[in-house]
Backbone as JSON, one array per atom type, in Angstrom:
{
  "sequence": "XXXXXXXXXXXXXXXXXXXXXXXXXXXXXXXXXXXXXXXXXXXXXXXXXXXXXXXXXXXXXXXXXXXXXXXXXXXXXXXXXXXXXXXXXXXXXXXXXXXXXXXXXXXXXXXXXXXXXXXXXXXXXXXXXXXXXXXXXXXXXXXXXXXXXXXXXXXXXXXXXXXXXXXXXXXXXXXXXXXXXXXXXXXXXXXXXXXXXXXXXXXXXXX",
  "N": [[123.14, 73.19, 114.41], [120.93, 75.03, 115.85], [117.29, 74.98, 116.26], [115.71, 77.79, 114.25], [113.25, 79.53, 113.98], [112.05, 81.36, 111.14], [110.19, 83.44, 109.73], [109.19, 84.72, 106.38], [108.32, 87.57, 105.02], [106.66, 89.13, 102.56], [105.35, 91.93, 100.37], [104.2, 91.69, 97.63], [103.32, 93.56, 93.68], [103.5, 92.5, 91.12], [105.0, 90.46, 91.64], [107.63, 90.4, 91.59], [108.53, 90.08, 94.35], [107.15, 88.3, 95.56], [108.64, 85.85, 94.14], [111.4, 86.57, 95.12], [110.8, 85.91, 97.83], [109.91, 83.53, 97.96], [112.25, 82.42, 97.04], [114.36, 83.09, 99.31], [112.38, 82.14, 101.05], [113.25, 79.0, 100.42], [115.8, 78.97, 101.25], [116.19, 79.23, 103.52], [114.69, 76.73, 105.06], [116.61, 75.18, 103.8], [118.5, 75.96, 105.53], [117.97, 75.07, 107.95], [116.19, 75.74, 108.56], [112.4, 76.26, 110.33], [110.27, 76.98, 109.02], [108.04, 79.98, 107.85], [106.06, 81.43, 104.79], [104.74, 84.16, 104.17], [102.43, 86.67, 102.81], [101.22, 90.28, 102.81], [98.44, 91.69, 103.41], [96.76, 92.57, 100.42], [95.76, 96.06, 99.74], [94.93, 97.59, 97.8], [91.97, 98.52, 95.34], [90.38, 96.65, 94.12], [89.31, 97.19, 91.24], [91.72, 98.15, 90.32], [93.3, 96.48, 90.65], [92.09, 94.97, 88.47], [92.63, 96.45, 86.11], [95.38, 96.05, 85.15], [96.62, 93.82, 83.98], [99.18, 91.7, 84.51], [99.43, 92.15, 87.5], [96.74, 91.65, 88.09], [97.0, 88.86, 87.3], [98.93, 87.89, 89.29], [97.87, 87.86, 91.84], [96.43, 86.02, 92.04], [97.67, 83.84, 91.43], [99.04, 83.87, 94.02], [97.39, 83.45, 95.72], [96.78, 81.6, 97.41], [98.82, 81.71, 99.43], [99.09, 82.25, 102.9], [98.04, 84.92, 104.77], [99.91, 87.21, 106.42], [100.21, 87.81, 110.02], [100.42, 89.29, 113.13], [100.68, 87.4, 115.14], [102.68, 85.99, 114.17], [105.02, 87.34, 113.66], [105.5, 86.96, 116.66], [106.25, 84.02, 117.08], [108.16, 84.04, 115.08], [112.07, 83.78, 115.23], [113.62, 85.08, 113.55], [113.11, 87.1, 110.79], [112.33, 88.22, 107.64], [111.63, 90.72, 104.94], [110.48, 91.46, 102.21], [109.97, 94.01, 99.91], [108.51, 96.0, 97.12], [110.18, 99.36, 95.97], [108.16, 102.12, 97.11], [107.96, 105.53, 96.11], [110.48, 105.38, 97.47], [110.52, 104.54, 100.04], [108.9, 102.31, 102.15], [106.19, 100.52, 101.02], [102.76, 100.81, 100.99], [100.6, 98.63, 102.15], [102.33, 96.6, 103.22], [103.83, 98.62, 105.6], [100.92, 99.22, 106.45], [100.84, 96.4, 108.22], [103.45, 96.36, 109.74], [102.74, 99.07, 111.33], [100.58, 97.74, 112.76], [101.43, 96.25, 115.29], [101.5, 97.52, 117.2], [101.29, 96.51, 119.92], [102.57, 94.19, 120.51], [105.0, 95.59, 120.37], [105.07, 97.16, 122.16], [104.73, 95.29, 124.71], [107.36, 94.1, 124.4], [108.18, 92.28, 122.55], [109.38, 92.03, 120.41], [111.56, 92.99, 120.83], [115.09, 91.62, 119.78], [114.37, 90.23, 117.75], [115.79, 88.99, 115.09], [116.35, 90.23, 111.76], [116.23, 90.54, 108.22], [116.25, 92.38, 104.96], [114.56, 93.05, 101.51], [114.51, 94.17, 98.36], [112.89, 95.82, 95.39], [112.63, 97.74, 92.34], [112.06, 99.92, 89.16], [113.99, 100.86, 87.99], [117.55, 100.66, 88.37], [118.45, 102.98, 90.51], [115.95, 103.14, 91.93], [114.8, 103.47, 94.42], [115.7, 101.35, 96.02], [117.55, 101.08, 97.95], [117.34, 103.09, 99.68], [114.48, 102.13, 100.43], [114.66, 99.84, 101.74], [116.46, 100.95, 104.08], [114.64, 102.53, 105.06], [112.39, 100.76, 106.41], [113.92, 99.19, 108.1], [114.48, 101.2, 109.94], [112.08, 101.3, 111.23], [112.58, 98.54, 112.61], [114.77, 99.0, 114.22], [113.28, 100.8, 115.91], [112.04, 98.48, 117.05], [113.6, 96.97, 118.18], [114.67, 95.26, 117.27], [117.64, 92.93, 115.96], [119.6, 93.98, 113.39], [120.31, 92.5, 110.66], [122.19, 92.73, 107.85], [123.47, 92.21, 104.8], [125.79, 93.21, 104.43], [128.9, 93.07, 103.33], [129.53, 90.64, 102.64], [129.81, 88.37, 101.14], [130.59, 86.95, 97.59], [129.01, 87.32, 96.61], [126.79, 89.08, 97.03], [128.05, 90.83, 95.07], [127.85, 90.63, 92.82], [125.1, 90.33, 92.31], [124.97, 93.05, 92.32], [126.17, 94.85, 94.4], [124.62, 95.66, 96.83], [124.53, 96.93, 99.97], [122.44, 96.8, 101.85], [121.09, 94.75, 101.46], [119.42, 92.22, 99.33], [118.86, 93.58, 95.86], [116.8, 94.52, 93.45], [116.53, 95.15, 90.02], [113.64, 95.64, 87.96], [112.49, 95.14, 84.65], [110.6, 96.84, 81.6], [109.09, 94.7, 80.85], [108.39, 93.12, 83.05], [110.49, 91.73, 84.55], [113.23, 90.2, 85.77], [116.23, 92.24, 85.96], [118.65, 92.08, 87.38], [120.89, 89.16, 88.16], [119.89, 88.23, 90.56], [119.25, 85.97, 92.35], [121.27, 84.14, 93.58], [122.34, 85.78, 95.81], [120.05, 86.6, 97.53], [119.4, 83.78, 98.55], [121.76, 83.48, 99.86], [122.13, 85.83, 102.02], [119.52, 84.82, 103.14], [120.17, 82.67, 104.3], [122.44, 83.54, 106.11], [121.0, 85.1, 107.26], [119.11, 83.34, 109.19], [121.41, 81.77, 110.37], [122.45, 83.81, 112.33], [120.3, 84.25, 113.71], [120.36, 81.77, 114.9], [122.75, 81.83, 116.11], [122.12, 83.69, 118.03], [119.89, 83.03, 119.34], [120.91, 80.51, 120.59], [122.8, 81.54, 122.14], [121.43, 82.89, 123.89], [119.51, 81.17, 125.47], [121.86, 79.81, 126.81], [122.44, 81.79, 128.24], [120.1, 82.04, 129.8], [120.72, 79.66, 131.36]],
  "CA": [[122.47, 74.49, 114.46], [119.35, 75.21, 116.89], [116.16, 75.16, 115.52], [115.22, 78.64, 114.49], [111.5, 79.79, 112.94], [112.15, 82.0, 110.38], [109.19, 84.45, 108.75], [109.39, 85.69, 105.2], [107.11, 87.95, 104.75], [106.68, 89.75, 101.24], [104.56, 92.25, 99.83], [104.0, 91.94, 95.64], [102.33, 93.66, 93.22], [103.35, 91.58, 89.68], [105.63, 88.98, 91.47], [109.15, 90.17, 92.13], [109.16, 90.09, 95.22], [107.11, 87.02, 95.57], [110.18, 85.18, 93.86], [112.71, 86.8, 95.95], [110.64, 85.58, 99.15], [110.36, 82.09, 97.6], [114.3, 81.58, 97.35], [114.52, 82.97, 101.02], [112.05, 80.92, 102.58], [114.02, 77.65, 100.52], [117.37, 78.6, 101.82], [116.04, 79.37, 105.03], [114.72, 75.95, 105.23], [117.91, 74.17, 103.66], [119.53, 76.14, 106.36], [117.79, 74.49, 109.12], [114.88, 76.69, 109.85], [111.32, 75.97, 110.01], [110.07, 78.8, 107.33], [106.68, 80.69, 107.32], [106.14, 82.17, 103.99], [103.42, 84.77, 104.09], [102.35, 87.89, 102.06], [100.39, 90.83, 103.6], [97.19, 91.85, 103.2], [96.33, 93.84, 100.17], [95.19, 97.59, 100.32], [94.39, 98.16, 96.41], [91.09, 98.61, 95.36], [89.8, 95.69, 92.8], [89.08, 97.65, 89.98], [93.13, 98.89, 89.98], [94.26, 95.21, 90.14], [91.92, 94.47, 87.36], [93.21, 97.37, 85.29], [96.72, 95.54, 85.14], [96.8, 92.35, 83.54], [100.07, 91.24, 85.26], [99.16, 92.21, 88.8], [95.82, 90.24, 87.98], [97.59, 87.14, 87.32], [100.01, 87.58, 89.93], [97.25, 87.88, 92.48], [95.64, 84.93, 91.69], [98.74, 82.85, 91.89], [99.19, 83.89, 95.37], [95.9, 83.63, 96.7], [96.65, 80.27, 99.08], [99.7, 82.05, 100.85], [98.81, 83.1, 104.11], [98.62, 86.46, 104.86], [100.88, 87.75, 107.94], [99.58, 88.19, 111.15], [101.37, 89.94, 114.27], [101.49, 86.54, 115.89], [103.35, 85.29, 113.52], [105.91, 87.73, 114.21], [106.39, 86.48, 117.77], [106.37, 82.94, 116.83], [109.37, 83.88, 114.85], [112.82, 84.21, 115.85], [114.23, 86.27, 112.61], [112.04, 88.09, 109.7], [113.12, 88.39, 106.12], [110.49, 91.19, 104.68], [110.45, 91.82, 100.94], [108.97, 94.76, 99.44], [109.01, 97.11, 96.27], [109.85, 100.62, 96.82], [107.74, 103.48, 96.92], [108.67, 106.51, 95.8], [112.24, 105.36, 98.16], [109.48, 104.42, 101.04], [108.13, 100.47, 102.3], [104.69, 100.13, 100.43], [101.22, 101.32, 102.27], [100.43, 97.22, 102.33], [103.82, 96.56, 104.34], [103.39, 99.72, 106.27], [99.94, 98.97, 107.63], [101.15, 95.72, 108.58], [104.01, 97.03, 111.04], [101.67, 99.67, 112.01], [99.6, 96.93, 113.49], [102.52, 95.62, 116.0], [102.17, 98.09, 118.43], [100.56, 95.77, 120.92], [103.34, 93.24, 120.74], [105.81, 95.96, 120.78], [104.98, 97.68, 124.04], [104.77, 94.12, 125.42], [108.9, 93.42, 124.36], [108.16, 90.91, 122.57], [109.76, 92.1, 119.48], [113.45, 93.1, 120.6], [115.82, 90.95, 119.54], [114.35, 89.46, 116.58], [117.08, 88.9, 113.81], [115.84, 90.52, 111.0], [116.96, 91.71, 107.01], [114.78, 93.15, 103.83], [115.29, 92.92, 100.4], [113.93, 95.1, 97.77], [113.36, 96.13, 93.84], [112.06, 98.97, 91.99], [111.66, 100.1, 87.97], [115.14, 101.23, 87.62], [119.08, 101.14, 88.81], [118.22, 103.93, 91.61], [114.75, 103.66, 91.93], [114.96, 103.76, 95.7], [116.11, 99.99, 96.56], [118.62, 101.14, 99.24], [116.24, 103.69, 100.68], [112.93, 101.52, 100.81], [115.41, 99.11, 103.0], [116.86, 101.82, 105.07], [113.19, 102.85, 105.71], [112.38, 99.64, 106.81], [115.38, 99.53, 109.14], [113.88, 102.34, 111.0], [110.89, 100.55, 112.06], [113.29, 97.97, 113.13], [115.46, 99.34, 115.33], [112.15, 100.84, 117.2], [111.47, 97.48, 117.34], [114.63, 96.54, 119.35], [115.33, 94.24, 116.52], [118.92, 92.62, 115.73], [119.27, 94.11, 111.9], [121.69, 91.14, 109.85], [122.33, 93.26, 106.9], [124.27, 91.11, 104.28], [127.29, 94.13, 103.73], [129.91, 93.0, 101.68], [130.32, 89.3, 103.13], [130.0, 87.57, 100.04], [130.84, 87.67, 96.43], [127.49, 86.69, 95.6], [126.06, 90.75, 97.2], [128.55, 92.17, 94.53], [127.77, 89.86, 91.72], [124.16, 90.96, 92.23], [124.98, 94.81, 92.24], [126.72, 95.35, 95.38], [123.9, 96.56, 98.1], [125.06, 95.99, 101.49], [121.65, 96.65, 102.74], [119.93, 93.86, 101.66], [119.19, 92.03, 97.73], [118.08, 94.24, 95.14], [116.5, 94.07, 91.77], [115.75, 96.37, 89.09], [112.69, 94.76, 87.1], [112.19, 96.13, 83.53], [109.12, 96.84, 81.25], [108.47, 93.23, 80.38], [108.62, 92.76, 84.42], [111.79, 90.67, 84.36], [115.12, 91.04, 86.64], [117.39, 92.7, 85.08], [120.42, 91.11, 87.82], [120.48, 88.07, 88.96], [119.9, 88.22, 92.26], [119.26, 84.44, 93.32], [122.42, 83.76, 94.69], [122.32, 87.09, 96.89], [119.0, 86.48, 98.3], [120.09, 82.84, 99.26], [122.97, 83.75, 100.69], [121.51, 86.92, 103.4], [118.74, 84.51, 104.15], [121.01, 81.67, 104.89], [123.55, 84.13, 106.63], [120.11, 85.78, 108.77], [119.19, 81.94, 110.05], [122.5, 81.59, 110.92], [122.99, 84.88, 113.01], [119.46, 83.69, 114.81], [120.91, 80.96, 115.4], [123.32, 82.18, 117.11], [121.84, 84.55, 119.38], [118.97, 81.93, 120.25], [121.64, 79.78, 121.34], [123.25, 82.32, 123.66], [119.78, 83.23, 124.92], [119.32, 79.7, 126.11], [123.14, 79.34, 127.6], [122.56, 82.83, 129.2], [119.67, 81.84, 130.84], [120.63, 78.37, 132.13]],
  "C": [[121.14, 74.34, 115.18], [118.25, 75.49, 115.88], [115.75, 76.89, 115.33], [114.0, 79.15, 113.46], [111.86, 81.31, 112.44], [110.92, 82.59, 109.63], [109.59, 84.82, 107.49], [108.12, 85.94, 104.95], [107.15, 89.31, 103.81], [105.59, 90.67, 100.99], [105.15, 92.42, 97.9], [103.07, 92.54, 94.98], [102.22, 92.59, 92.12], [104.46, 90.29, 90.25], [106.97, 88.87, 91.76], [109.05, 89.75, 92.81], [108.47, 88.73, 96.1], [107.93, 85.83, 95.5], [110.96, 85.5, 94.8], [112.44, 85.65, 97.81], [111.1, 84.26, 99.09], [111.69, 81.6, 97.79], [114.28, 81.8, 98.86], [114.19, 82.0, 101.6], [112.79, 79.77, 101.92], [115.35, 77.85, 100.98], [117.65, 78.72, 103.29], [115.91, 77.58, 105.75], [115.82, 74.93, 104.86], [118.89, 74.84, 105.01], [119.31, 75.43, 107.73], [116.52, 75.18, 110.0], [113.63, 76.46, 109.84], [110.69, 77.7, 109.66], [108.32, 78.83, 107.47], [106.94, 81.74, 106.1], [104.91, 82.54, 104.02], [103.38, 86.05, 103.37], [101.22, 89.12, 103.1], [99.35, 91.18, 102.82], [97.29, 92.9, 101.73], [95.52, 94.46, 99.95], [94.27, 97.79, 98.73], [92.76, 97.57, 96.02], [90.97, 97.61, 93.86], [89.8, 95.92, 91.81], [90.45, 98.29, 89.67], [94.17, 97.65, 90.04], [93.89, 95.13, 88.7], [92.22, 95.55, 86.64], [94.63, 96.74, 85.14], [96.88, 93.96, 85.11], [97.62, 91.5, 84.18], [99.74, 91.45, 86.87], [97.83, 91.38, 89.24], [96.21, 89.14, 88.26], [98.14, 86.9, 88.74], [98.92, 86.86, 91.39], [96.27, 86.49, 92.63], [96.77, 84.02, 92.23], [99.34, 83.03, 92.84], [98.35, 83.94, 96.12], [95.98, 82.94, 97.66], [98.24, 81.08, 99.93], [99.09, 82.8, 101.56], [99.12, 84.32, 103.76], [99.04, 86.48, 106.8], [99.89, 87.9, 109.0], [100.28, 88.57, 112.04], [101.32, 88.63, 114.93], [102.59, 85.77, 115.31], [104.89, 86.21, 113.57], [106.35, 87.16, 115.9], [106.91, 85.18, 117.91], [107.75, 83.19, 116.19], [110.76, 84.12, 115.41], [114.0, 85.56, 114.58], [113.01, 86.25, 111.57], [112.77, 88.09, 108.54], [112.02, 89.16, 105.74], [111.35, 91.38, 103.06], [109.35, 92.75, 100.08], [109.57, 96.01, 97.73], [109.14, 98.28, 96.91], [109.01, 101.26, 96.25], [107.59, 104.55, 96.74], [109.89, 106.9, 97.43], [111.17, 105.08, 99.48], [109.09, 102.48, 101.11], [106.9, 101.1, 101.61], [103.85, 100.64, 101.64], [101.15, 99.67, 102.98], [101.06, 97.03, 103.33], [103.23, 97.45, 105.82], [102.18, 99.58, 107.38], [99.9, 97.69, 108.33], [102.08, 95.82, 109.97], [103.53, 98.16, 111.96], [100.76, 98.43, 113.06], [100.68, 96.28, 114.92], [102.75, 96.36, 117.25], [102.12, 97.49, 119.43], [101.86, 95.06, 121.39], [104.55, 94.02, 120.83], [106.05, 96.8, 122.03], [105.01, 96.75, 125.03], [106.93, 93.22, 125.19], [109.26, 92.42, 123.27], [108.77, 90.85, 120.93], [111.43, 92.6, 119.47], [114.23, 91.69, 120.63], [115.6, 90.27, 118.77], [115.21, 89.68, 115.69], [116.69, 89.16, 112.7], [116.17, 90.97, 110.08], [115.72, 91.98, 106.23], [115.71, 93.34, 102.79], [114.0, 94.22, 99.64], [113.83, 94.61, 96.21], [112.22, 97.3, 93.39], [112.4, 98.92, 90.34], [112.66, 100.04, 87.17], [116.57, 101.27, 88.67], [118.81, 101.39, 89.87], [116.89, 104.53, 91.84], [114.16, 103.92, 93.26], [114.97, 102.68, 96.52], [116.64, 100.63, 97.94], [117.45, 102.1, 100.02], [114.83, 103.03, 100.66], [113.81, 100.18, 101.79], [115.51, 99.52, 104.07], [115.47, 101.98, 105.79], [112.79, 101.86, 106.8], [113.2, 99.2, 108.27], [114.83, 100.2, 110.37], [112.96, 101.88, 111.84], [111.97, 99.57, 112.93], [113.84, 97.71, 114.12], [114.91, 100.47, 116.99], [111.82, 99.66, 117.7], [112.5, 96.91, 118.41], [115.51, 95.21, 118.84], [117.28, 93.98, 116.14], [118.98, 92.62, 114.17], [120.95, 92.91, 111.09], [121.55, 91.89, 108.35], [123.53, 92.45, 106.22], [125.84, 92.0, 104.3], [127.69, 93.66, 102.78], [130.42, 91.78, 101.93], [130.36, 88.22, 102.19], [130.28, 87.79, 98.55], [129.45, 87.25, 95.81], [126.8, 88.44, 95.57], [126.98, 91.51, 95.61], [128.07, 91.24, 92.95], [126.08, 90.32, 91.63], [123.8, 92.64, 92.13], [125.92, 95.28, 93.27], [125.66, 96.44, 96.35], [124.13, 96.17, 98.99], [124.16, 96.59, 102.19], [120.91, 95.72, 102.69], [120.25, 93.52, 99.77], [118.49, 93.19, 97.31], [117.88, 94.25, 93.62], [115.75, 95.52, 91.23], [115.1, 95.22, 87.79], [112.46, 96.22, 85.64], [111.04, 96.62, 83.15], [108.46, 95.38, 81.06], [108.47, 92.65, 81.91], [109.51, 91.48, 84.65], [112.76, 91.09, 85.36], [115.91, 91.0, 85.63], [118.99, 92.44, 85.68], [120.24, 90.4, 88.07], [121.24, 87.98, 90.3], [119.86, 87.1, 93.59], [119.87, 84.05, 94.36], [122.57, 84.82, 96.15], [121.62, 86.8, 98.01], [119.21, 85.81, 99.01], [120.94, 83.35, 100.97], [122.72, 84.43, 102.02], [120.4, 85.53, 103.95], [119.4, 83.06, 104.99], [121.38, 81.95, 106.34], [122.5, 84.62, 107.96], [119.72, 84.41, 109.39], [120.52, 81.59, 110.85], [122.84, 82.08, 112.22], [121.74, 84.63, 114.15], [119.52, 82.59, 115.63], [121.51, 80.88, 116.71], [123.1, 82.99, 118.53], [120.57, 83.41, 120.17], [119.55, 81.13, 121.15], [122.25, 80.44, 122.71], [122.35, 82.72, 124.77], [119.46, 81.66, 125.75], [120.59, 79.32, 127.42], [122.61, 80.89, 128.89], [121.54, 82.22, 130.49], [119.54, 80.71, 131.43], [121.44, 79.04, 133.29]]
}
């Protein structure tokens, strides 16, 4: 398999989606990829972390991961983003992050990246599949190659069955309520793979 540089890049408030990135970027790297794990910047105002004991902590125990930068998108060759939803929306955090990309996307330099997104939210149908879809959208302005997991494993249905991406419903005690491990794995495996592949053809094409 060709070397391909893989991004995961997460926004958390208490930590899901921290975890979720974590498994990515290790199965990215057992897959053969050299893995940036980064979080984006956040937007929330100090006194509304410290009002939330758990988002406190969490914040703390992610303080040494990088935060994202738009070069770090071109450096990569696929993306893995992880975000809660928003009322069915990517996060502001997220959001002003791909907002920032216009530069590098009027310059090209973002079609054809290989790219999926995972999710979780409060409840069942709290707007997992649509804070993906959303996501998506930016995407395919971007000129990106979207690797959506579908239905290619029994691991997506053993986690719920979303064939846009992993998804978790976290409870009150902020816990997953599916286990989603194997899922996550699996898409970020399956998106190294699929970069793989097109890197490789990009190379044959242009010899």
């Amino acid at each position: 398999m060709a070397i391909v540089n893989l991004a995961v890049i997460y926004y958390s408030a208490t930590g899901t989606n921290y975890q979720l990135a974590k498994w990515a970027a290790e199965s990215g790297q057992q897959a053969g990829a050299e893995v940036k794990l980064l979080r984006v910047a956040e937007l929330a105002p100090q006194e509304a972390i410290d009002s939330n004991p758990i988002w406190k902590e969490h914040v703390e125990e992610a303080k040494d991961v990088p935060i994202a930068k738009v070069e770090d998108l071109e450096w990569a060759d696929a993306i893995i983003f992880s975000m809660p939803s928003r009322f069915g929306n990517v996060p502001s955090q997220l959001k002003q992050f791909l907002d920032m990309t216009g530069g590098i996307w009027a310059e090209g330099k973002l079609v054809n990246k290989v790219v999926s997104a995972m999710s979780s939210a409060d409840n069942p149908h709290g707007g997992q599949e649509a804070t993906i879809k959303a996501l998506y959208t930016t995407m395919m302005h971007w000129g990106a190659i979207i690797a959506a997991p579908g239905y290619s494993d029994p691991a997506l249905f053993e986690a719920g069955g979303n064939p846009y991406g992993a998804s978790v419903t976290v409870n009150k005690e902020h816990q997953m309520v599916e286990d989603v491990e194997d899922a996550v794995r699996y898409q970020a495996a399956r998106t190294v793979t699929i970069a793989s592949w097109i890197k490789q053809g990009r190379h044959r094409w242009q010899e």
